[in-house]
Gaussian input, Z-matrix of N, CA and C with variables (Angstrom, degrees):
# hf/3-21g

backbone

0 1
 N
 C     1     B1
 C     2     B2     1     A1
 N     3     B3     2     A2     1     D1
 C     4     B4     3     A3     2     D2
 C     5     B5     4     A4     3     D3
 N     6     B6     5     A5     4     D4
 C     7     B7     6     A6     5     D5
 C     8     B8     7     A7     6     D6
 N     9     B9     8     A8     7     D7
 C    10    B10     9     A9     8     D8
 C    11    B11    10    A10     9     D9
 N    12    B12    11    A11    10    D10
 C    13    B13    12    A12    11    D11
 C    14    B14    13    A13    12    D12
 N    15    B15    14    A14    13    D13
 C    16    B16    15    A15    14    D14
 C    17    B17    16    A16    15    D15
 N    18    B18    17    A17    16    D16
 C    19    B19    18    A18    17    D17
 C    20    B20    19    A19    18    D18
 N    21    B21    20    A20    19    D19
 C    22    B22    21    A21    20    D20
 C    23    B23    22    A22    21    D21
 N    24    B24    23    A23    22    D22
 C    25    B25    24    A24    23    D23
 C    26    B26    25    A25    24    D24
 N    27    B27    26    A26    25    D25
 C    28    B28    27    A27    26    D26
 C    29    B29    28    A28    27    D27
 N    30    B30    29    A29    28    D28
 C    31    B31    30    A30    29    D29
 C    32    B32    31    A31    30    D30
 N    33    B33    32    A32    31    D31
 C    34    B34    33    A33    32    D32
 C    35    B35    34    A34    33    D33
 N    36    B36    35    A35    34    D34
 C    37    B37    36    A36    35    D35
 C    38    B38    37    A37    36    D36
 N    39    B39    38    A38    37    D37
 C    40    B40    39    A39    38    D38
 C    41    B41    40    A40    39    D39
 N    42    B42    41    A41    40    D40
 C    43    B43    42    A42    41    D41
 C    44    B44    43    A43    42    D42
 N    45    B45    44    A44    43    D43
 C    46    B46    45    A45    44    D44
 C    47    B47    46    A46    45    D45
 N    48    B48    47    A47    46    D46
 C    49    B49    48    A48    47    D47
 C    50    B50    49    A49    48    D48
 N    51    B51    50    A50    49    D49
 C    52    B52    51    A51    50    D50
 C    53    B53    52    A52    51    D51
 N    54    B54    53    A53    52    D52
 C    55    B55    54    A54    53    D53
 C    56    B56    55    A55    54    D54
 N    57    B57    56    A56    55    D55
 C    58    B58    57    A57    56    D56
 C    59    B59    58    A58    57    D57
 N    60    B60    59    A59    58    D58
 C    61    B61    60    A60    59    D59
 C    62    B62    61    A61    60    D60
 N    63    B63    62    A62    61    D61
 C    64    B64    63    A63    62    D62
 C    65    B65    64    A64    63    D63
 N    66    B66    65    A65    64    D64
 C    67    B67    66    A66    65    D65
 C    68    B68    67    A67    66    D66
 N    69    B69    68    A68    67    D67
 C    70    B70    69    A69    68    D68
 C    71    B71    70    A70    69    D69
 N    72    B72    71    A71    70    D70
 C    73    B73    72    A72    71    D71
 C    74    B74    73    A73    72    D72
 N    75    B75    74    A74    73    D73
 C    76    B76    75    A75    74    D74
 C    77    B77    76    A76    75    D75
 N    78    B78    77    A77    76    D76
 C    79    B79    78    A78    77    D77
 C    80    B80    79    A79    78    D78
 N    81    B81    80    A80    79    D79
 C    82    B82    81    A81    80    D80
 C    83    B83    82    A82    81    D81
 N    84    B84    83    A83    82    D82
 C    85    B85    84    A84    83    D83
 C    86    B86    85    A85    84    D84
 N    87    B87    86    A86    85    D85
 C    88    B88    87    A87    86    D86
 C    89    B89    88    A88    87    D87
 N    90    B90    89    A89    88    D88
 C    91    B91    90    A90    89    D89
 C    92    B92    91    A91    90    D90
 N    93    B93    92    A92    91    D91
 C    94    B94    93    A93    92    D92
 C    95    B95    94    A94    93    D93
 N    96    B96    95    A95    94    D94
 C    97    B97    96    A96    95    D95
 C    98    B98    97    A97    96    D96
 N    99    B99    98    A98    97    D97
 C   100   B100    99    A99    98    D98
 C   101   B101   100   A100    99    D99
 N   102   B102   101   A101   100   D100
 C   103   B103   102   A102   101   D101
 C   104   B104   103   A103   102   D102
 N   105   B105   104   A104   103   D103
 C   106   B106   105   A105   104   D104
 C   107   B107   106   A106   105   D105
 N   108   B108   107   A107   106   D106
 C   109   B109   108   A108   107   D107
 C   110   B110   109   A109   108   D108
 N   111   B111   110   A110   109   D109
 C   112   B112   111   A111   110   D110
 C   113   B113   112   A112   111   D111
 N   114   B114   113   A113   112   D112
 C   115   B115   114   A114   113   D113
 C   116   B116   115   A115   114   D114
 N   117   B117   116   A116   115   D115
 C   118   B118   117   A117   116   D116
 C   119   B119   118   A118   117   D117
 N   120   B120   119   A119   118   D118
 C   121   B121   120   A120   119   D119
 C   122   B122   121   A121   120   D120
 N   123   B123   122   A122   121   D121
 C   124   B124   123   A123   122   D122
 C   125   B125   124   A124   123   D123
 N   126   B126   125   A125   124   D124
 C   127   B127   126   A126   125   D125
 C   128   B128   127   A127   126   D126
 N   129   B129   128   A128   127   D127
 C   130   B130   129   A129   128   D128
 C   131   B131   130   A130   129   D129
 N   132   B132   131   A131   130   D130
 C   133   B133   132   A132   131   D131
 C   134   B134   133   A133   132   D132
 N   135   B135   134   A134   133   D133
 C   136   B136   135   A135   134   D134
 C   137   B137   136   A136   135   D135
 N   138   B138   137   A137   136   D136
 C   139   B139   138   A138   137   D137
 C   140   B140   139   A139   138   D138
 N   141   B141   140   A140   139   D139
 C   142   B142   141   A141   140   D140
 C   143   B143   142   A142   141   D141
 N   144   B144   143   A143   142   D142
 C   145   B145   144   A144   143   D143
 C   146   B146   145   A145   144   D144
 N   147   B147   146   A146   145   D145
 C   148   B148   147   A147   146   D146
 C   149   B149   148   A148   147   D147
 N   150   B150   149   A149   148   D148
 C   151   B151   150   A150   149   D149
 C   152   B152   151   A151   150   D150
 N   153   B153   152   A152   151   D151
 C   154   B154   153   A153   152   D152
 C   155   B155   154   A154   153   D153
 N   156   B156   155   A155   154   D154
 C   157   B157   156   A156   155   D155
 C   158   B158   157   A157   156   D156
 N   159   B159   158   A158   157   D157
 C   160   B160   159   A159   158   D158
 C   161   B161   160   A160   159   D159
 N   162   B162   161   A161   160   D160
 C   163   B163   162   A162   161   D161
 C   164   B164   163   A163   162   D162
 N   165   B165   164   A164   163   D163
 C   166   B166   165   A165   164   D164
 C   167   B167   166   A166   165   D165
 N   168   B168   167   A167   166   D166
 C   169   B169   168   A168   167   D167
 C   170   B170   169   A169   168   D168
 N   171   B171   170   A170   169   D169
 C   172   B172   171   A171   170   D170
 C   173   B173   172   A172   171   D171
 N   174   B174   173   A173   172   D172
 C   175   B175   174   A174   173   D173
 C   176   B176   175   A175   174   D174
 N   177   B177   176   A176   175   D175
 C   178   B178   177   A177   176   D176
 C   179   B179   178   A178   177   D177
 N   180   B180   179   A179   178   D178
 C   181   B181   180   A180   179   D179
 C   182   B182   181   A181   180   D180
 N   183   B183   182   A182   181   D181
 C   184   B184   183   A183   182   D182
 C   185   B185   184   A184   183   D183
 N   186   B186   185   A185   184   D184
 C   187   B187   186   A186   185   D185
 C   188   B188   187   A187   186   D186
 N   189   B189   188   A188   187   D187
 C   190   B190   189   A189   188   D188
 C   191   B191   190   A190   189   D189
 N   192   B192   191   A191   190   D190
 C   193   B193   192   A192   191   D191
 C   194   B194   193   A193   192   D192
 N   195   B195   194   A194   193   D193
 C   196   B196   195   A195   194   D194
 C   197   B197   196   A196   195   D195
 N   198   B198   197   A197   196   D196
 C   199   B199   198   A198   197   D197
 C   200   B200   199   A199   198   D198
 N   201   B201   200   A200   199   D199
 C   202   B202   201   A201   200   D200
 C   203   B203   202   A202   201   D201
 N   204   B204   203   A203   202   D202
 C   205   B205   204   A204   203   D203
 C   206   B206   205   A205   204   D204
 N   207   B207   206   A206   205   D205
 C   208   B208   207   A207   206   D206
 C   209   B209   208   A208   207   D207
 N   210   B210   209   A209   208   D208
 C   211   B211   210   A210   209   D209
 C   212   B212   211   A211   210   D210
 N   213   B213   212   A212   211   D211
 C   214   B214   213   A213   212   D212
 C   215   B215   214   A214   213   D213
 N   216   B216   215   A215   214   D214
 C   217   B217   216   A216   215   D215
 C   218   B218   217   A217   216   D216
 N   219   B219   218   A218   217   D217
 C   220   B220   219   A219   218   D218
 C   221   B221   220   A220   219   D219
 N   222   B222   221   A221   220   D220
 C   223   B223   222   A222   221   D221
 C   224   B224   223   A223   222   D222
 N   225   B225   224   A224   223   D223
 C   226   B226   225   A225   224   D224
 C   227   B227   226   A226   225   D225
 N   228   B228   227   A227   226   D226
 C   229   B229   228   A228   227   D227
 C   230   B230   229   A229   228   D228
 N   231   B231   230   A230   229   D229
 C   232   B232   231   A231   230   D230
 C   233   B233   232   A232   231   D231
 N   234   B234   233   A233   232   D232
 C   235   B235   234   A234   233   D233
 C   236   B236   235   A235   234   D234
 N   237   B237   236   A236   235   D235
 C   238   B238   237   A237   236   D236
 C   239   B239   238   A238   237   D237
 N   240   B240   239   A239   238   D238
 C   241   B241   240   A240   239   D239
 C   242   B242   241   A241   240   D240
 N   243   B243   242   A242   241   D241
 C   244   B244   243   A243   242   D242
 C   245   B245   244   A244   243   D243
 N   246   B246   245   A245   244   D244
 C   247   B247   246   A246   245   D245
 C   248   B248   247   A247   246   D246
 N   249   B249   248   A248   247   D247
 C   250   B250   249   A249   248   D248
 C   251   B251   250   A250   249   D249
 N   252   B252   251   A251   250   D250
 C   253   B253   252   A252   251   D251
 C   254   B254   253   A253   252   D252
 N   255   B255   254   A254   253   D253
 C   256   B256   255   A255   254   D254
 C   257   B257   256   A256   255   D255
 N   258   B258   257   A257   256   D256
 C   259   B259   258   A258   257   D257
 C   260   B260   259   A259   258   D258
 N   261   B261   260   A260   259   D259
 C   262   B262   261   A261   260   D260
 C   263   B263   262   A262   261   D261
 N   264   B264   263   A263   262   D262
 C   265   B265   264   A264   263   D263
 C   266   B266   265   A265   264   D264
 N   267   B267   266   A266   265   D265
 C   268   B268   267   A267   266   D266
 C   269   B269   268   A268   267   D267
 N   270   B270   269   A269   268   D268
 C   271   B271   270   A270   269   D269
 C   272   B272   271   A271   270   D270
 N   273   B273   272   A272   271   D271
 C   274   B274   273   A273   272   D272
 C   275   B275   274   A274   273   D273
 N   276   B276   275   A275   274   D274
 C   277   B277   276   A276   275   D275
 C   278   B278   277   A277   276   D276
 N   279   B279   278   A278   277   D277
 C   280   B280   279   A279   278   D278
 C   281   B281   280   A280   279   D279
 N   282   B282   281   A281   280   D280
 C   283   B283   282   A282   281   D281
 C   284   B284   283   A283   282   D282
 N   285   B285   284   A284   283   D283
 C   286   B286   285   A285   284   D284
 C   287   B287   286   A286   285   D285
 N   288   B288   287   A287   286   D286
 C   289   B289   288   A288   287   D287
 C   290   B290   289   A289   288   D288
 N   291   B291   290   A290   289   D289
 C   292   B292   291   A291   290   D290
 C   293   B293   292   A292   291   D291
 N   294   B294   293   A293   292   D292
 C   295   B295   294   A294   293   D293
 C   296   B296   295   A295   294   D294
 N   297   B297   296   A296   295   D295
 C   298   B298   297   A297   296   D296
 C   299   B299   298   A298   297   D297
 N   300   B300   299   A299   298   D298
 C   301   B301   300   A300   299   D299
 C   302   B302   301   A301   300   D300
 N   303   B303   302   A302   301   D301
 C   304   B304   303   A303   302   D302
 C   305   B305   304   A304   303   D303
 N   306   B306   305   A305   304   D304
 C   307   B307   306   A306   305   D305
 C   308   B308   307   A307   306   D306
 N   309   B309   308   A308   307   D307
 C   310   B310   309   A309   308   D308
 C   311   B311   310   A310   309   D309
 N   312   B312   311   A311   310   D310
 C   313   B313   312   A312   311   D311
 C   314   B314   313   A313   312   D312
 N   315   B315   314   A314   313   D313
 C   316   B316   315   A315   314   D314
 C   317   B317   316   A316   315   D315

   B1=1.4469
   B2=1.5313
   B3=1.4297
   B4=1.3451
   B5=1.8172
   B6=1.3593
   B7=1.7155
   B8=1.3238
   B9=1.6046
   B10=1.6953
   B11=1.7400
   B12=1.5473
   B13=1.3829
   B14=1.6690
   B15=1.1809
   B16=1.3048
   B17=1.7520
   B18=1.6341
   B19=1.2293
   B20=2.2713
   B21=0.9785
   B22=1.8271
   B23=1.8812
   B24=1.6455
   B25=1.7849
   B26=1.8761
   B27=1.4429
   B28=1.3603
   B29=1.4074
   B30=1.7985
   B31=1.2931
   B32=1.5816
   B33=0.9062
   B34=2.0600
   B35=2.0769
   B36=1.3898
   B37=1.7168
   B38=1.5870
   B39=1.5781
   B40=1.5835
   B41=1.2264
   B42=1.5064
   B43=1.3408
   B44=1.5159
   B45=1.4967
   B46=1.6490
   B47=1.6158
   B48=1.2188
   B49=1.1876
   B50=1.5870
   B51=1.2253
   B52=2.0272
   B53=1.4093
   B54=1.0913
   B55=1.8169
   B56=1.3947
   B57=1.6228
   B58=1.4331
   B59=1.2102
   B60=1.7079
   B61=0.6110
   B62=1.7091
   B63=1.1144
   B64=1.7021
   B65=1.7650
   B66=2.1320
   B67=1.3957
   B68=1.3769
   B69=1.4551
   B70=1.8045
   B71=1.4257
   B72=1.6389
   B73=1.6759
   B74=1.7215
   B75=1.1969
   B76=1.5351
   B77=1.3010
   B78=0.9783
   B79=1.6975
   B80=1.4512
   B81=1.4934
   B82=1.0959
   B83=1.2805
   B84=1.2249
   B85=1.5129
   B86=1.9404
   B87=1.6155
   B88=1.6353
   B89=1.2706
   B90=1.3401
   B91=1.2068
   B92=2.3436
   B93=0.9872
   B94=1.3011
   B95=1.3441
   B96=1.2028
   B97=1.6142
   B98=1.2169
   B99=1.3885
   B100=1.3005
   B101=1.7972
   B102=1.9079
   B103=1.4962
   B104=1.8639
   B105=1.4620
   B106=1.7751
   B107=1.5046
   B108=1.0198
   B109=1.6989
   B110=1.1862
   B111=1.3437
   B112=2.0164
   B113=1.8262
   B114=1.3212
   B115=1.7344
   B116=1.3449
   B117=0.8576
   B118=1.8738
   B119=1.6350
   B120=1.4683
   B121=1.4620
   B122=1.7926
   B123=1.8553
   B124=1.5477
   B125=1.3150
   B126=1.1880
   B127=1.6252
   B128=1.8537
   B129=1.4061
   B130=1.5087
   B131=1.6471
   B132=1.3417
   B133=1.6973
   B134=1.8698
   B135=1.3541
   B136=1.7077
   B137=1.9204
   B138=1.3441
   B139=1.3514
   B140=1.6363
   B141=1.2973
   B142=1.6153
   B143=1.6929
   B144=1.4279
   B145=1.4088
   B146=1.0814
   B147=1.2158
   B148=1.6660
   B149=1.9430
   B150=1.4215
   B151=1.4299
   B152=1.6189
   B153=1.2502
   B154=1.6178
   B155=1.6782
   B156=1.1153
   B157=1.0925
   B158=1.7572
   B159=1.1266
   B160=1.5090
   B161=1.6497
   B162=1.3231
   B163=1.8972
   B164=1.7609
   B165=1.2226
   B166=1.5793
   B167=1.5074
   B168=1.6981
   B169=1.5461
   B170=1.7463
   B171=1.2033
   B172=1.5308
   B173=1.0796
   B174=1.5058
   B175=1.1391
   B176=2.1276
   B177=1.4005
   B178=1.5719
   B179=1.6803
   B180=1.5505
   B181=1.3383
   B182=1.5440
   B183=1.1184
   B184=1.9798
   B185=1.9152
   B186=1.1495
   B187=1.8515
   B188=1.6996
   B189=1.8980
   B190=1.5021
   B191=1.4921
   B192=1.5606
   B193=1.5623
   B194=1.8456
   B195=1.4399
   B196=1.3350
   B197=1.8117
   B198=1.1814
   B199=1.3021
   B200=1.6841
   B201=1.5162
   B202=1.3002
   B203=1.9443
   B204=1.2247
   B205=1.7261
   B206=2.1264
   B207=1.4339
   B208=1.2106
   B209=1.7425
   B210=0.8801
   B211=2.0264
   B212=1.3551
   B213=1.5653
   B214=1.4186
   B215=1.5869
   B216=1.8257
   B217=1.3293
   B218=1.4605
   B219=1.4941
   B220=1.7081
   B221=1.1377
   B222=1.6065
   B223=1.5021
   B224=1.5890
   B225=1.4065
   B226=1.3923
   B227=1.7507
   B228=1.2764
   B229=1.8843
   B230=1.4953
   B231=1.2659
   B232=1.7414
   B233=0.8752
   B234=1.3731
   B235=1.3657
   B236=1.4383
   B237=0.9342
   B238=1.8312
   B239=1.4728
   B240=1.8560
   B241=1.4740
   B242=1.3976
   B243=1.7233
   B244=1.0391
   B245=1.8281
   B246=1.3252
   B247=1.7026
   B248=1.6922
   B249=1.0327
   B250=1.6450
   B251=1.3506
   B252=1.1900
   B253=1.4840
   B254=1.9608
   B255=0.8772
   B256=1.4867
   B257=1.5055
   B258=0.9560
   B259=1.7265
   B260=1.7622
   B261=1.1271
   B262=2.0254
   B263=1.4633
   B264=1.5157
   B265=1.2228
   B266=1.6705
   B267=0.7268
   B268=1.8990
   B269=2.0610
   B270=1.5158
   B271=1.3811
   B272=1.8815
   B273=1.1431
   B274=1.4376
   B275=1.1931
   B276=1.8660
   B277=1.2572
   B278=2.0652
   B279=1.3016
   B280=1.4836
   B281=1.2591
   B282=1.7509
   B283=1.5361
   B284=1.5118
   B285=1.5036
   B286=1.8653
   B287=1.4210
   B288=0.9333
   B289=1.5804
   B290=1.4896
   B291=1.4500
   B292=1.0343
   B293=1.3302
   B294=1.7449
   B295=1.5758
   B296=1.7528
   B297=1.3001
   B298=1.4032
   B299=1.8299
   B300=1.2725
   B301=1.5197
   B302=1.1593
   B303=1.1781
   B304=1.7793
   B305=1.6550
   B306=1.7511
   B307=1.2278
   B308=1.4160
   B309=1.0144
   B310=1.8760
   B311=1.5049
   B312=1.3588
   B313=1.5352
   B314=1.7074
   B315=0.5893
   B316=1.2780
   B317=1.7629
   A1=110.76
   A2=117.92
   A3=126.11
   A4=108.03
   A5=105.59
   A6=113.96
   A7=99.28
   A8=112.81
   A9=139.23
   A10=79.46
   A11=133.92
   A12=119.99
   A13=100.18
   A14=127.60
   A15=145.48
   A16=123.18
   A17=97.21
   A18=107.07
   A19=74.99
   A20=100.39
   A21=96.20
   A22=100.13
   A23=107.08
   A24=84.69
   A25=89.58
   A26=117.44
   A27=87.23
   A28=126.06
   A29=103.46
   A30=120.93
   A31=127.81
   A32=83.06
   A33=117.31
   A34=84.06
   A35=107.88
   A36=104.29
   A37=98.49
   A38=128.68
   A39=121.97
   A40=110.00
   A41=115.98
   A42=115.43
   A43=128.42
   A44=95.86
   A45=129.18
   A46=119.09
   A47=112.34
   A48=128.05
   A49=116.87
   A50=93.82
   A51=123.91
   A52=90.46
   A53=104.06
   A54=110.48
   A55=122.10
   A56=110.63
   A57=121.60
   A58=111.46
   A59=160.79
   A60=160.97
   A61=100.92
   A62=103.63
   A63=103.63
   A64=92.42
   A65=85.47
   A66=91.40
   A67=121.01
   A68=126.51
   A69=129.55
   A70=108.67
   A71=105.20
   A72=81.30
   A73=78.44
   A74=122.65
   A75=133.40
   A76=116.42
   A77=113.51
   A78=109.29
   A79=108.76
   A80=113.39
   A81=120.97
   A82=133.30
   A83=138.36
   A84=129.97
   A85=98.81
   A86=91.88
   A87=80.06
   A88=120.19
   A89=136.80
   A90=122.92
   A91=85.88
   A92=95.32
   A93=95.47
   A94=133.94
   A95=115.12
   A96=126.00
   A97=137.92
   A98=126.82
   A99=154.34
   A100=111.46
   A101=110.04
   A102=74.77
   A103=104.26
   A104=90.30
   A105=96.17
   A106=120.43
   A107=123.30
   A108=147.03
   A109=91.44
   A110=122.19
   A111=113.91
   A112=128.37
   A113=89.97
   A114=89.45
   A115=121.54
   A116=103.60
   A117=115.67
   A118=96.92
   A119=97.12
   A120=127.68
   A121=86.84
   A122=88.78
   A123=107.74
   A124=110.86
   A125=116.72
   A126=136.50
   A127=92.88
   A128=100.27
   A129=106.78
   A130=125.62
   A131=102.95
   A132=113.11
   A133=121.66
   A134=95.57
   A135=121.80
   A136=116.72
   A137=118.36
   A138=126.58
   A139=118.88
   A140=106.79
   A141=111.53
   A142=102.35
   A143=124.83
   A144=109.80
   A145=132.96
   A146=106.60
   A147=146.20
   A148=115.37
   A149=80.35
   A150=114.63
   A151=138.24
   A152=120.31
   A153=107.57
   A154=121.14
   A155=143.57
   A156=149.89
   A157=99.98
   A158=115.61
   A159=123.82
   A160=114.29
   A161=96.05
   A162=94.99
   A163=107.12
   A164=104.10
   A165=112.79
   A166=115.68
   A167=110.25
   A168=103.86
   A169=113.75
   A170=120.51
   A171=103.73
   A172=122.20
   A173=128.20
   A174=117.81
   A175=115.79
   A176=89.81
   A177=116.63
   A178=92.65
   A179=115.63
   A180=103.61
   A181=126.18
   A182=101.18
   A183=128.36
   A184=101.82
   A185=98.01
   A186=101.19
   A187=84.38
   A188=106.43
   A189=98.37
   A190=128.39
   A191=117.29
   A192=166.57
   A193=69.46
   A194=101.37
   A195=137.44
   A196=94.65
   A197=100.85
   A198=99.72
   A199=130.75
   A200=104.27
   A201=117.14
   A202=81.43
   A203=112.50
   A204=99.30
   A205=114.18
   A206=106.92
   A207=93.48
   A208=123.03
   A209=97.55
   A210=121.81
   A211=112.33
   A212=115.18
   A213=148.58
   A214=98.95
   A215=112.19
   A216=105.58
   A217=149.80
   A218=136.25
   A219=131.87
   A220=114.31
   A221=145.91
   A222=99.73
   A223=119.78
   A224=122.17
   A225=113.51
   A226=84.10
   A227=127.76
   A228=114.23
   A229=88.52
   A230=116.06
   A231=120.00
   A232=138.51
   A233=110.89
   A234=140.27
   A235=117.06
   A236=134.06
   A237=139.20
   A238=117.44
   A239=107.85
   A240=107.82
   A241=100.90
   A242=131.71
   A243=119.52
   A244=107.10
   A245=108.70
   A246=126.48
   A247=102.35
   A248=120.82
   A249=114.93
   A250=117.77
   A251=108.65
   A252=108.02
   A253=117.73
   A254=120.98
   A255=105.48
   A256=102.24
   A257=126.54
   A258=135.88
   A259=84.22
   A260=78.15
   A261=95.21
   A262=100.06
   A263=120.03
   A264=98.76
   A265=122.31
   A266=145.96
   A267=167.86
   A268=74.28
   A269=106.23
   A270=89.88
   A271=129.81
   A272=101.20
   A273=112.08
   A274=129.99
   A275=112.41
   A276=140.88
   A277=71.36
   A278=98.47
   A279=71.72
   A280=148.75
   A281=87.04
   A282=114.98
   A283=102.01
   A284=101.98
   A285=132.75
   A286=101.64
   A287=117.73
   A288=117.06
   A289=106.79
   A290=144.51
   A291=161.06
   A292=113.40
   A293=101.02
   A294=128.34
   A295=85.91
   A296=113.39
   A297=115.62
   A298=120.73
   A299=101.50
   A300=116.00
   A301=116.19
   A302=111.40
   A303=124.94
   A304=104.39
   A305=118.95
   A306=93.98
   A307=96.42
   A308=129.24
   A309=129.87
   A310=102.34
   A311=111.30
   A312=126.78
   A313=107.85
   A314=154.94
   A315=153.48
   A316=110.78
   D1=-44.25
   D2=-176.28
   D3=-59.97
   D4=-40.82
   D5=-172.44
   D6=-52.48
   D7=-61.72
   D8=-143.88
   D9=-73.47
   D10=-46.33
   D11=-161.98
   D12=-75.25
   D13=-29.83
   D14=163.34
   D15=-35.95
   D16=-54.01
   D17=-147.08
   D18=-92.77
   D19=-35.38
   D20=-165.89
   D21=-76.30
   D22=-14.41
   D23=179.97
   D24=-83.29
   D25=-33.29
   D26=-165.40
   D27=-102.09
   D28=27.96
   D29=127.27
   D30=-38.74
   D31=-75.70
   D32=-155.52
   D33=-57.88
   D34=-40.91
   D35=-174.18
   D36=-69.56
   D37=-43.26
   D38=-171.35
   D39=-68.79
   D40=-17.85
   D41=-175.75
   D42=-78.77
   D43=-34.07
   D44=156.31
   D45=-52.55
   D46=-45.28
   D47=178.44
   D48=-60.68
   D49=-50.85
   D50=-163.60
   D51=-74.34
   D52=-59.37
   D53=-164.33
   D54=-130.61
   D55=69.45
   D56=178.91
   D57=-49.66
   D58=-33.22
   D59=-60.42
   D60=171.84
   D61=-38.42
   D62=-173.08
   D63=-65.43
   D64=137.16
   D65=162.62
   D66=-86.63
   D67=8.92
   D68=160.21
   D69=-83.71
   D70=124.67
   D71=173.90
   D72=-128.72
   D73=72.62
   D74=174.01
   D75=-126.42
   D76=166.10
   D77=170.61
   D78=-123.94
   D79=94.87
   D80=179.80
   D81=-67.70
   D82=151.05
   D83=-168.91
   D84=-136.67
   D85=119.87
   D86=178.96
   D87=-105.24
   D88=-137.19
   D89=-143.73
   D90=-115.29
   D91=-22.48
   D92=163.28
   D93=-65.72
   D94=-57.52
   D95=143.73
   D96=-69.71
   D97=32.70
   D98=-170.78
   D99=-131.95
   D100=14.20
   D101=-161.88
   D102=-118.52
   D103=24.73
   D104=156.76
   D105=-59.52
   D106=121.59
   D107=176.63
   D108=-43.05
   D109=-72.37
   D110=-178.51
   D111=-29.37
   D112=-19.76
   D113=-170.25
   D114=-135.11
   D115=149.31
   D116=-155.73
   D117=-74.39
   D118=136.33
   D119=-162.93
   D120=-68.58
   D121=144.05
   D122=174.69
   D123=-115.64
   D124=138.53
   D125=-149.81
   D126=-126.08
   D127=144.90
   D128=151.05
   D129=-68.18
   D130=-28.60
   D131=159.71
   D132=-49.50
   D133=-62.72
   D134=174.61
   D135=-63.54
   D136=-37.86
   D137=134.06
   D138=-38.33
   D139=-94.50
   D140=-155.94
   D141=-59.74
   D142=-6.53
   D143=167.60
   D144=-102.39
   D145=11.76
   D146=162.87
   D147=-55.26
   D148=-61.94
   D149=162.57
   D150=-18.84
   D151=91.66
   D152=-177.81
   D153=-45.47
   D154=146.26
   D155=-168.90
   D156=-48.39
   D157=147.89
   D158=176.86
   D159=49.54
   D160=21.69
   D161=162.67
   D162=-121.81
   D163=130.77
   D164=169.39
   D165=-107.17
   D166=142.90
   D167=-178.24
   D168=-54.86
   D169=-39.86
   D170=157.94
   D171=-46.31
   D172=-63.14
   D173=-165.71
   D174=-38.60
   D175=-46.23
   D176=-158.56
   D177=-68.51
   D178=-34.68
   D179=179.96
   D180=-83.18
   D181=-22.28
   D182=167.03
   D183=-58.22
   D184=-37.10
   D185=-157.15
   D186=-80.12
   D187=-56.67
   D188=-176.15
   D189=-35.33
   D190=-49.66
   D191=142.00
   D192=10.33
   D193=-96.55
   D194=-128.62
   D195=-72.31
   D196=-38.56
   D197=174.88
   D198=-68.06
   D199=-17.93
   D200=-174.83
   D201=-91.04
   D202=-69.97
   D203=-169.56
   D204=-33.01
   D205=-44.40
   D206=179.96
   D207=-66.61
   D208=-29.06
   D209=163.53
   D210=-33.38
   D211=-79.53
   D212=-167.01
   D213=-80.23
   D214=-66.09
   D215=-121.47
   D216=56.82
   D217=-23.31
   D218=94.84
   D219=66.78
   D220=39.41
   D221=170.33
   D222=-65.44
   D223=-15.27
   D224=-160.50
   D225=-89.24
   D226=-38.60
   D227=171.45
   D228=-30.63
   D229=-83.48
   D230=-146.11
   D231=-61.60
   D232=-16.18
   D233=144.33
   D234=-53.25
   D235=-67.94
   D236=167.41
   D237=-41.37
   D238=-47.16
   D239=-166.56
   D240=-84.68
   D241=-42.04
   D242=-155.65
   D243=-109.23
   D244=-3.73
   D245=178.95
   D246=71.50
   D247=32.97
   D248=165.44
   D249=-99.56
   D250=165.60
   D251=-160.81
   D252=-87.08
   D253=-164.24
   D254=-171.93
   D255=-89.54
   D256=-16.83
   D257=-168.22
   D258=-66.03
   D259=-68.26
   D260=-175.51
   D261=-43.53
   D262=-75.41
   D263=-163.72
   D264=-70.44
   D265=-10.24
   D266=-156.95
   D267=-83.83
   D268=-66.83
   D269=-168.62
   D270=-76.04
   D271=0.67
   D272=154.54
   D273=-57.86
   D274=-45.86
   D275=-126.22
   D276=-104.68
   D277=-75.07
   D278=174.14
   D279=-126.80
   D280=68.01
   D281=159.10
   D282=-64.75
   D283=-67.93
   D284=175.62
   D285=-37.21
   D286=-46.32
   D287=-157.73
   D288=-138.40
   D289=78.56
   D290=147.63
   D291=-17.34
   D292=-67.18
   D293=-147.95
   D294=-65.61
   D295=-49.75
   D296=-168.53
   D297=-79.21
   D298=5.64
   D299=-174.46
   D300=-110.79
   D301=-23.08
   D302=-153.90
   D303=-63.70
   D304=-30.71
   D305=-175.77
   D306=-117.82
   D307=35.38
   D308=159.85
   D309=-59.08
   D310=128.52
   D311=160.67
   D312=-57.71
   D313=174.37
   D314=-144.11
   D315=-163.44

């Protein structure tokens, strides 16, 4: 118990560090990493009411999204970490980065 409380504050501090800016400052657990028998099933219900008023888990996963593209720039990162496709990530890439997109043929 002591490790696991250990190992999640100095999570929650790299995460702070990495991404001042993110409006999650939680450590979310999704339905993929949720599927040990010991622990009570995680819901998109049990998530989003978690939630500060006027934030949605999309929203929060779009912002994450966006925050890693301004980071990297990456489409093949964003593609790997978040499993979207290159269409998707290309338009992250320059959401983040405009200046560097502006004259890509499309």
């Amino acid at each position: 118990m002591e490790l696991t409380h250990q190992l999640a504050a100095d999570w929650t501090t790299y995460r702070h560090q990495r991404w001042p800016a993110s409006a999650n400052p939680h450590l979310l657990v999704s339905q993929k990493t949720a599927v040990e028998p010991d622990h009570p099933p995680v819901s998109m219900g049990l998530l989003s009411g978690a939630l500060p008023r006027g934030l949605t888990l999309s929203g929060l996963h779009q912002d994450r999204i966006l925050n890693e593209a301004a980071e990297s720039a990456d489409p093949l990162r964003l593609m790997r970490l978040f499993g979207i496709t290159e269409q998707t990530a290309m338009r992250y890439v320059s959401a983040a980065h405009p200046e560097r997109t502006a004259k890509m043929s499309r």
